[in-house]
LUMLUM-107093 format. One record per residue: residue number from 0; x, y, z of N, C-alpha, C in turn. Coordinates in steps of 0.05 Angstrom, whole numbers. Last residue first. Example, Ala and Ser with C-alpha at 12.3 -4.5 7.8 and 13.67 -1.06 7.14 Angstrom:
<rs>
R,rotor,n_east,n_north,n_up,ca_east,ca_north,ca_up,c_east,c_north,c_up
R,1,257,-45,142,273,-21,143,258,1,157
R,0,264,-114,156,246,-90,156,264,-66,156
</rs>
This chain:
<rs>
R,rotor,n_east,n_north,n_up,ca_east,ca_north,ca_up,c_east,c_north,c_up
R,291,211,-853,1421,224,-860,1440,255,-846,1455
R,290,195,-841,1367,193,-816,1391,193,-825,1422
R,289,224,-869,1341,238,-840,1337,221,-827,1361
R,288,203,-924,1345,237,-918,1350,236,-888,1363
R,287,158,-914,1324,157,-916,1351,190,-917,1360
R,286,175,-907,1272,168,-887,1277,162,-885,1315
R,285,188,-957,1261,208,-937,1254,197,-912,1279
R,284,147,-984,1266,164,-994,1276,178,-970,1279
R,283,111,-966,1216,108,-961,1250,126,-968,1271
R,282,133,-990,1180,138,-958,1188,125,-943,1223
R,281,139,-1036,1190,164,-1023,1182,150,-1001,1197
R,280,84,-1046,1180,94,-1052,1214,128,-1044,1213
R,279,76,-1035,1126,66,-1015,1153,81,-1031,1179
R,278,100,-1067,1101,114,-1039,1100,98,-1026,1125
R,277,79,-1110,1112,102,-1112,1120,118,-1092,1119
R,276,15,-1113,1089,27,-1108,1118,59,-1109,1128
R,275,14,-1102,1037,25,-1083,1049,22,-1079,1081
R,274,-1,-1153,1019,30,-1144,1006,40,-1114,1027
R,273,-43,-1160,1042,-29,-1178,1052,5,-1165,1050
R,272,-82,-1117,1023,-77,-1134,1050,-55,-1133,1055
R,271,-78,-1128,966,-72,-1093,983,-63,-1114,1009
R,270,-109,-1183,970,-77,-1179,956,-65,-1152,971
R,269,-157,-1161,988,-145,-1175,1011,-106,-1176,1000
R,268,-172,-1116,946,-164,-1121,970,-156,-1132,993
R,267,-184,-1167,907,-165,-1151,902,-152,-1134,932
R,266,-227,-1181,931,-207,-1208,930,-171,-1182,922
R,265,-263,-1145,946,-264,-1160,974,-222,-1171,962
R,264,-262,-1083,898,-264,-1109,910,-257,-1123,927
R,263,-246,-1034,883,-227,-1052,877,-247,-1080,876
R,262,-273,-1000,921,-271,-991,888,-260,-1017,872
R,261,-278,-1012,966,-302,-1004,958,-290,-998,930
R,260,-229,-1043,978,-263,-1049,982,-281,-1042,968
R,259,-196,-997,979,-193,-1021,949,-223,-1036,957
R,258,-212,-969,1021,-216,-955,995,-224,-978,971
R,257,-206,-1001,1055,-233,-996,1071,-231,-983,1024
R,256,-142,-1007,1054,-153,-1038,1051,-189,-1022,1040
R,255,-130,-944,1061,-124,-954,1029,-142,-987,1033
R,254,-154,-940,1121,-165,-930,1093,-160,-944,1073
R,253,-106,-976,1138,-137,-985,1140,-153,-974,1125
R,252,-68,-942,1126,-67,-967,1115,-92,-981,1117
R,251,-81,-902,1160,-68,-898,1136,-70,-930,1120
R,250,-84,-924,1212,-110,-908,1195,-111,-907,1171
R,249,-20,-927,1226,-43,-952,1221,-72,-944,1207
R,248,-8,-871,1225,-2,-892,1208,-20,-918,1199
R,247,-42,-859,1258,-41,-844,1239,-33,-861,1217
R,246,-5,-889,1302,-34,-887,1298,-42,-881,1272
R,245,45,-873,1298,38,-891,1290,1,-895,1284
R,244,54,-799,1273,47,-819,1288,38,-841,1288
R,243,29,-741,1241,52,-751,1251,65,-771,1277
R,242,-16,-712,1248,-16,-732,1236,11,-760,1235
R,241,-6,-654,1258,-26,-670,1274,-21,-700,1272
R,240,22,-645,1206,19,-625,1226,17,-636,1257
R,239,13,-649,1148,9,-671,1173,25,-660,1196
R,238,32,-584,1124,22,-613,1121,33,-629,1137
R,237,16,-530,1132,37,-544,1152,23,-569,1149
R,236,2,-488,1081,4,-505,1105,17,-528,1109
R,235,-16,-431,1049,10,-440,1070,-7,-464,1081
R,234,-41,-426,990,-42,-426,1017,-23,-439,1034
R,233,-33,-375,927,-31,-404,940,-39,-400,978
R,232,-88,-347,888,-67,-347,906,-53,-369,926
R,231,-59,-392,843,-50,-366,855,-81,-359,867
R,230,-70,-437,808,-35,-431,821,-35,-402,837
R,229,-116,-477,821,-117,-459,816,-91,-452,834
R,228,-147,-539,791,-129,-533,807,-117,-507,804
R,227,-209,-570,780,-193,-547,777,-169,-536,797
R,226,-244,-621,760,-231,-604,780,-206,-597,772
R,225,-298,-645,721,-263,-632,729,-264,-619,744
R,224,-322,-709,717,-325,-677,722,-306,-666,731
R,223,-311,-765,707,-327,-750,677,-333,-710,688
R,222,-324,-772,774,-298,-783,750,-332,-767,725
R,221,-341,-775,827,-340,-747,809,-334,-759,776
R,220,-328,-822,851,-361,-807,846,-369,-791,827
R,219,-273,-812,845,-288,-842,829,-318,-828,829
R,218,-264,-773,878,-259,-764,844,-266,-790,833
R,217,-267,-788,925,-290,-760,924,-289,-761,883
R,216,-237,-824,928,-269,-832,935,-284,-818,915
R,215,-194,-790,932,-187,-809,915,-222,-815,907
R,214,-199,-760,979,-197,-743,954,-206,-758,934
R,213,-206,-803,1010,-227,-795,1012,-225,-769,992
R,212,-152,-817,1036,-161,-829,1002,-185,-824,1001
R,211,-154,-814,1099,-140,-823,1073,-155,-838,1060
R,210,-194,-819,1147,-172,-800,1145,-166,-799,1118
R,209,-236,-855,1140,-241,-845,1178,-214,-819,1158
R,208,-287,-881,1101,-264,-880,1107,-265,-858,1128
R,207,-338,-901,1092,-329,-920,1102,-298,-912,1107
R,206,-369,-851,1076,-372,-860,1101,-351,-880,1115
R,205,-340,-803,1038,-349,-821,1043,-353,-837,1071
R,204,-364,-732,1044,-350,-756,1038,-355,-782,1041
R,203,-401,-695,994,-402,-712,1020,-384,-734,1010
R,202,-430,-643,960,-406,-649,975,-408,-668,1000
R,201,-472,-618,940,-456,-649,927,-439,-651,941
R,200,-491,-575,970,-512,-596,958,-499,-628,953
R,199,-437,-540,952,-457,-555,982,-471,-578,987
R,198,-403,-552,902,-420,-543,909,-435,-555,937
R,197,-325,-544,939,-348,-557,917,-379,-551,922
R,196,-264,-548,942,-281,-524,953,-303,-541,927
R,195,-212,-565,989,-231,-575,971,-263,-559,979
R,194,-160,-570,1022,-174,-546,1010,-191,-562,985
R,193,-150,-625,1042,-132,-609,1056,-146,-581,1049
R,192,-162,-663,998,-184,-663,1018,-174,-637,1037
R,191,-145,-639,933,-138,-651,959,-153,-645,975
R,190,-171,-669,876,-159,-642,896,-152,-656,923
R,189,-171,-706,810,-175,-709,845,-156,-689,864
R,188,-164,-698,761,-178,-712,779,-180,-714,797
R,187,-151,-624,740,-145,-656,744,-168,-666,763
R,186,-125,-583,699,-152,-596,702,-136,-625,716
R,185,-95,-522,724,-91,-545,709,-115,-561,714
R,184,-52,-462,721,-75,-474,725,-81,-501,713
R,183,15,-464,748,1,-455,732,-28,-472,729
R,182,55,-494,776,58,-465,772,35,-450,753
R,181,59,-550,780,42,-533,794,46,-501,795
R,180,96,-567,742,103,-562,765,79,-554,782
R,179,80,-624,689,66,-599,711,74,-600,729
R,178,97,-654,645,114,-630,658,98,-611,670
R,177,70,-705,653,53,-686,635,75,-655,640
R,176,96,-737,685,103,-741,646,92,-720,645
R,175,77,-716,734,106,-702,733,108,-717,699
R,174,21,-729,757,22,-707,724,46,-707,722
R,173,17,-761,782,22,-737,793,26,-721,769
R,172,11,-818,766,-7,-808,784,0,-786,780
R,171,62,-809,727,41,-816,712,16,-805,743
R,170,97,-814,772,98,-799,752,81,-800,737
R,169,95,-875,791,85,-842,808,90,-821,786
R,168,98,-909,751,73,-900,757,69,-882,778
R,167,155,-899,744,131,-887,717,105,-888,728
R,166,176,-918,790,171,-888,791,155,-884,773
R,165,147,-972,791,141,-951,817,140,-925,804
R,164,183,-996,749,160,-992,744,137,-973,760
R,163,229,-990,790,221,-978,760,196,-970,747
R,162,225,-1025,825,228,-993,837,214,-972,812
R,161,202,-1076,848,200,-1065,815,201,-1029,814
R,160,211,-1084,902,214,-1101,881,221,-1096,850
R,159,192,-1043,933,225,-1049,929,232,-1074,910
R,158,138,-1043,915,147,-1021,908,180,-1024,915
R,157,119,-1093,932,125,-1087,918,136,-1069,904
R,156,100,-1073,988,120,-1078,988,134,-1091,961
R,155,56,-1023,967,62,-1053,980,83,-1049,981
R,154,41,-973,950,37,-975,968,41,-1007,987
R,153,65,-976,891,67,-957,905,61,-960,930
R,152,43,-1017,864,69,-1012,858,81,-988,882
R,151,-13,-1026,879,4,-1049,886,38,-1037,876
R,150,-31,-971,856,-32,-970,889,-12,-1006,894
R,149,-28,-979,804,-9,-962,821,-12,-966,851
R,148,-68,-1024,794,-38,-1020,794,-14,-1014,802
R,147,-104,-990,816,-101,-1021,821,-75,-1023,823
R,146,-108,-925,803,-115,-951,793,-106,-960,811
R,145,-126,-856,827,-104,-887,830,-113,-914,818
R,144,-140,-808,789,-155,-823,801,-134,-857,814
R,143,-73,-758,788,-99,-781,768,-114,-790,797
R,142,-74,-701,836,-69,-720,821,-80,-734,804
R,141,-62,-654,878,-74,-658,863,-59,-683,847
R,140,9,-637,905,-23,-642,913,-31,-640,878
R,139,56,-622,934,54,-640,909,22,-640,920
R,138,72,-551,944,69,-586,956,60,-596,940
R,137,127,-514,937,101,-523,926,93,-550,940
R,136,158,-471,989,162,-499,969,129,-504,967
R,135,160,-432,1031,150,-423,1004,150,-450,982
R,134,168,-454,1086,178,-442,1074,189,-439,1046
R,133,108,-476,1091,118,-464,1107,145,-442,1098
R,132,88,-505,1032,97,-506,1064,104,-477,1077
R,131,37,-485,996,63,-485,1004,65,-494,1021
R,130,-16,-500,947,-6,-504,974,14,-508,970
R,129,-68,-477,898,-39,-476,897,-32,-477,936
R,128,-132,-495,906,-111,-485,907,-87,-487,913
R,127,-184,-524,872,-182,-522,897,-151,-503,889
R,126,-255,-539,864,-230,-534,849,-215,-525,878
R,125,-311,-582,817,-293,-565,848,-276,-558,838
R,124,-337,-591,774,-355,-607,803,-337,-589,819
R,123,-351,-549,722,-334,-560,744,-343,-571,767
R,122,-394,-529,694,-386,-560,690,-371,-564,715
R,121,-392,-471,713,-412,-484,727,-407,-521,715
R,120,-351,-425,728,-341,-447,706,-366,-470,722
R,119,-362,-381,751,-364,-380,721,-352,-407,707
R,118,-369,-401,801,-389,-391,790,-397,-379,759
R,117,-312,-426,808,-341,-436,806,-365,-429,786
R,116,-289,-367,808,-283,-395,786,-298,-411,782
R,115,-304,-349,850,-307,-331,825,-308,-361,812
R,114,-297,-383,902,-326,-377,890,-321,-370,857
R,113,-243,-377,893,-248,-405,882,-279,-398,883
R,112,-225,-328,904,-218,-333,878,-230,-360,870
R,111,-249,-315,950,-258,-305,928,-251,-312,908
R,110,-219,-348,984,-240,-354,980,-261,-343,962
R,109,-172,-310,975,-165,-346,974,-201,-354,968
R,108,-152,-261,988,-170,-271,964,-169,-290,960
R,107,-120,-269,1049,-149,-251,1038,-160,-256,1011
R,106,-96,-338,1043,-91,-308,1040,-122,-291,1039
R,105,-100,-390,1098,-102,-372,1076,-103,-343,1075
R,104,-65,-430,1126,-65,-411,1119,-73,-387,1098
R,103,-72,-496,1158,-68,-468,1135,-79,-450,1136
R,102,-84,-530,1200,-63,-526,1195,-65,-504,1165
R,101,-142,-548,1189,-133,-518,1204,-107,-516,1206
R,100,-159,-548,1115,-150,-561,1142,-145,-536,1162
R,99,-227,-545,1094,-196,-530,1103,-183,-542,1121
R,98,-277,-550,1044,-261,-567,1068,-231,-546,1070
R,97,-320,-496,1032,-293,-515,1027,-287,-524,1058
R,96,-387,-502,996,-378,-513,1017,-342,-517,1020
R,95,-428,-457,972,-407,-465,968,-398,-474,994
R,94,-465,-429,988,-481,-437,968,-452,-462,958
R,93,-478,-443,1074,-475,-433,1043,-471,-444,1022
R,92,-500,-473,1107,-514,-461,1097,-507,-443,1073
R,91,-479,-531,1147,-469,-505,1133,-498,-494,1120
R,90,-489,-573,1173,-498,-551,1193,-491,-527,1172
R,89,-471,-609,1134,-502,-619,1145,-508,-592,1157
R,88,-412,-609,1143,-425,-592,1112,-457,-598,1125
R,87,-393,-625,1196,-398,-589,1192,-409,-590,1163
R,86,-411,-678,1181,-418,-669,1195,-413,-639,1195
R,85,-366,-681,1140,-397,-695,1137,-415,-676,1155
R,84,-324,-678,1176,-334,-660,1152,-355,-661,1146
R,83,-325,-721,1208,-323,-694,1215,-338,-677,1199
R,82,-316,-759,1182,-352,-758,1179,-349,-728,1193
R,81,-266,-750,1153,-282,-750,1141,-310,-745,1151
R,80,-232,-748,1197,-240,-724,1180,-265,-729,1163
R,79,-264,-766,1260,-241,-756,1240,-247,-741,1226
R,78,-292,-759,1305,-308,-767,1287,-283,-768,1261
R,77,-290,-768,1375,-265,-765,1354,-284,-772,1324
R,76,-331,-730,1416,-322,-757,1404,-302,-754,1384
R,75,-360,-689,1413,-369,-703,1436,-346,-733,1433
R,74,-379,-665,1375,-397,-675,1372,-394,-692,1397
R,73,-390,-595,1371,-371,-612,1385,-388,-635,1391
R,72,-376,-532,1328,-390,-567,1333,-369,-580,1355
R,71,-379,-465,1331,-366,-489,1333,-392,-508,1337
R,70,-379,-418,1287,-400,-439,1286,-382,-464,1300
R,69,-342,-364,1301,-349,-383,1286,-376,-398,1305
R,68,-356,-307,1333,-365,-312,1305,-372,-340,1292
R,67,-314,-319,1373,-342,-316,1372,-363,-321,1350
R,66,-255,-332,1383,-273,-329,1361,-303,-332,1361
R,65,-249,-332,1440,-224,-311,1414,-240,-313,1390
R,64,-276,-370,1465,-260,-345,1471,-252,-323,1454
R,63,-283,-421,1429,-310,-403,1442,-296,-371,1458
R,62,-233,-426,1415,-247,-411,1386,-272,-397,1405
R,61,-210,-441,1459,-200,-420,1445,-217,-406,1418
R,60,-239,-483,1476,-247,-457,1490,-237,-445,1475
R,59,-228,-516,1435,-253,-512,1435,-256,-490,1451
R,58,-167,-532,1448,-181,-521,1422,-213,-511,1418
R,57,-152,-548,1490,-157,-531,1494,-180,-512,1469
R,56,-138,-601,1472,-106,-582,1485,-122,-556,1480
R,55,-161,-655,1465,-154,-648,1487,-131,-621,1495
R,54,-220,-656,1427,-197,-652,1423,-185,-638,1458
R,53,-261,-677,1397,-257,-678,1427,-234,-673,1428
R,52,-264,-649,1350,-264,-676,1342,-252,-680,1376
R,51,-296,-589,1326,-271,-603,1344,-285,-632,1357
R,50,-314,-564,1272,-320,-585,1288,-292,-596,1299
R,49,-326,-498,1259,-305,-508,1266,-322,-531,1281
R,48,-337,-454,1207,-348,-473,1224,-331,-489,1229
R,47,-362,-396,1181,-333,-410,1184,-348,-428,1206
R,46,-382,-366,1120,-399,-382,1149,-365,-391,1155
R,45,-354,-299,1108,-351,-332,1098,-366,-347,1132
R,44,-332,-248,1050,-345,-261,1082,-356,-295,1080
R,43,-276,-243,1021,-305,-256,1015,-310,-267,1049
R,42,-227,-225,1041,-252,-211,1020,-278,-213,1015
R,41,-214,-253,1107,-219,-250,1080,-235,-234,1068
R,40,-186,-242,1159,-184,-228,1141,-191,-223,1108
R,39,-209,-282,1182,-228,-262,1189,-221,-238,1167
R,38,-174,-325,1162,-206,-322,1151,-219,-297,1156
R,37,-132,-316,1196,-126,-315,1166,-156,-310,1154
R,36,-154,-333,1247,-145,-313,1249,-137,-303,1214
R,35,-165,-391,1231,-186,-367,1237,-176,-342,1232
R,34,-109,-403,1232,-119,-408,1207,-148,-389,1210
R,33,-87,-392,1281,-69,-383,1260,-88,-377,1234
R,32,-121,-428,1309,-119,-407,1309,-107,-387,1298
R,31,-105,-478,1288,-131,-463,1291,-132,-437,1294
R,30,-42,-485,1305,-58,-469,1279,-83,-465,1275
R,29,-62,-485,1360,-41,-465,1353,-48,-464,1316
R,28,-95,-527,1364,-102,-508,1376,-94,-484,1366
R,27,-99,-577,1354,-92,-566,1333,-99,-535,1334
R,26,-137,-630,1362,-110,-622,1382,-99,-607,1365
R,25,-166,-626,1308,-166,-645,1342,-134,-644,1340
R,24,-215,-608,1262,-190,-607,1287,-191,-619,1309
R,23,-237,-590,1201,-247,-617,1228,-211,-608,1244
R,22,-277,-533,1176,-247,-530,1190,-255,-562,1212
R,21,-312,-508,1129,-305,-527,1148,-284,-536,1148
R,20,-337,-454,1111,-312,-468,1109,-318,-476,1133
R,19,-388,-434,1060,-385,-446,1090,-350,-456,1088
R,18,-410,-376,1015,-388,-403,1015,-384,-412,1054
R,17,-455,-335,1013,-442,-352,987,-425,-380,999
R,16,-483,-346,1061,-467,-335,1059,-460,-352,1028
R,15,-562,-320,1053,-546,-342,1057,-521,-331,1055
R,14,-579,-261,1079,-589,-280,1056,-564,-301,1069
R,13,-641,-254,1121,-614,-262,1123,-617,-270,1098
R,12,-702,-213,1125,-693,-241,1105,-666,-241,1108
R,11,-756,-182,1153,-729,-187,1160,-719,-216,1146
R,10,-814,-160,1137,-798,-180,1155,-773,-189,1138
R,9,-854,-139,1100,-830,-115,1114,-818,-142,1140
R,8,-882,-176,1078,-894,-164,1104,-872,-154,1116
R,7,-854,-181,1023,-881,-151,1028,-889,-155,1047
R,6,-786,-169,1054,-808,-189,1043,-837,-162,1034
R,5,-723,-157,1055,-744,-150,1063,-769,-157,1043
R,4,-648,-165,1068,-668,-158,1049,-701,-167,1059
R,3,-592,-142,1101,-623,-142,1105,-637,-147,1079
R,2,-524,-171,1102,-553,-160,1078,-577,-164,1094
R,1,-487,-183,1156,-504,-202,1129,-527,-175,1115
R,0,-422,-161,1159,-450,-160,1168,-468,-170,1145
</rs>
């Protein structure tokens, strides 16, 4: 229940909630509900706001049913994640904004432990938390900012060309030279859009991307301010959950061209282009096999 505090004309003052979590979903009924149902049990009371992205399996009666409390949006349309988000941080009102996917799970001190850290570590632009799967394995999250480089060794079809040079630069993106398992607190450049908890005011993604690399966006804006990756308490989720599908796929590759655009350039991104249309129509290929 919110705090009465009271003016000298004895009228009635809500104060704000320290922290808003925005939850974007479409078709994601069953962990939406998993993942509300995890929030109600937190320490730290929390605006919770759910924008369902027209989602067709019910997801919007189930929160106006079973969760009263939240703040749904429905803007009527598939907005993804990103302007999704955009859109629940514009309606939030607390002093702290985290993105959540609704595929997770958080524990009762999940949202207290990233206000506390904030609020005593005020340089930090964000920080975000230790994520499992399902059955207890660390997920590789948080990383460097991606050069040029890495994204032509890693995301073309140069990556079966020069395998070598591939892994020192996935090892180098992911801290694995720096020997960080994720077992312990660490400064890096870029959290994952999946739990990204930052001040309200500064938190907006970018416009020109719809799913992917909008962590990547969020840490070129940010670059010279740390983010904090915090090993306890961790959160369960069921990464790409929803996401698993050619579509998804093709988004995936239209981000990384819509990203090298805006950070790279027109000429350097048309090279992204070209080298990595022959792994995506692979993998879409593949992937229209398997749910045939």
């Amino acid at each position: 229940m919110d705090v009465q505090l009271y003016d000298t004309g004895c009228r009635p003052q809500v104060t704000a909630p320290r922290i808003s979590v925005i939850i974007v979903n479409y078709n994601g009924k069953d962990d939406l509900r998993r993942c509300l149902a995890a929030l109600r049990e937190s320490t730290l009371p929390a605006e919770v706001i759910v924008v369902d992205n027209a989602s067709r399996d019910g997801s919007a009666e189930m929160v106006r049913s079973e969760s009263p409390e939240v703040k749904l949006l429905e803007p009527g349309a598939n907005l993804y994640f990103c302007a999704g988000n955009n859109y629940g941080v514009k309606a939030a009102t607390g002093d702290y904004a985290l993105l959540l996917n609704p595929d997770t799970v958080p524990p009762p001190d999940a949202l207290a432990t990233l206000v506390n850290f904030m609020d005593n570590h005020p340089d930090y632009a964000g920080a975000t938390l230790q994520l499992r799967y399902p059955n207890g394995d660390i997920q590789r999250t948080c990383s460097r900012i991606p050069g040029y480089r890495y994204l032509l060794l890693t995301q073309t079809v140069l990556q079966f060309l020069f395998r070598g040079a591939g892994k020192k630069a996935e090892d180098h993106h992911w801290y694995f030279d720096e020997g960080w398992d994720r077992t312990s607190d660490f400064d890096v450049e870029a959290i994952p859009g999946s739990c990204t908890l930052m001040r309200r005011q500064e938190l907006r993604l970018s416009d020109h991307l719809l799913l992917y690399f909008n962590e990547d966006d969020l840490a070129r804006r940010f670059a010279g301010r740390k983010f904090r990756f915090l090993a306890a308490p961790a959160i369960e989720h069921r990464e790409k959950s929803v996401t698993r599908s050619a579509t998804a796929t093709r988004i995936y590759f239209r981000d990384l061209i819509a990203y090298c655009k805006l950070h790279h350039g027109w000429i350097r991104a048309g090279i992204i282009w070209l080298l990595s249309r022959p792994l995506e129509w692979a993998i879409r290929w593949r992937m229209r096999r398997q749910a045939s």
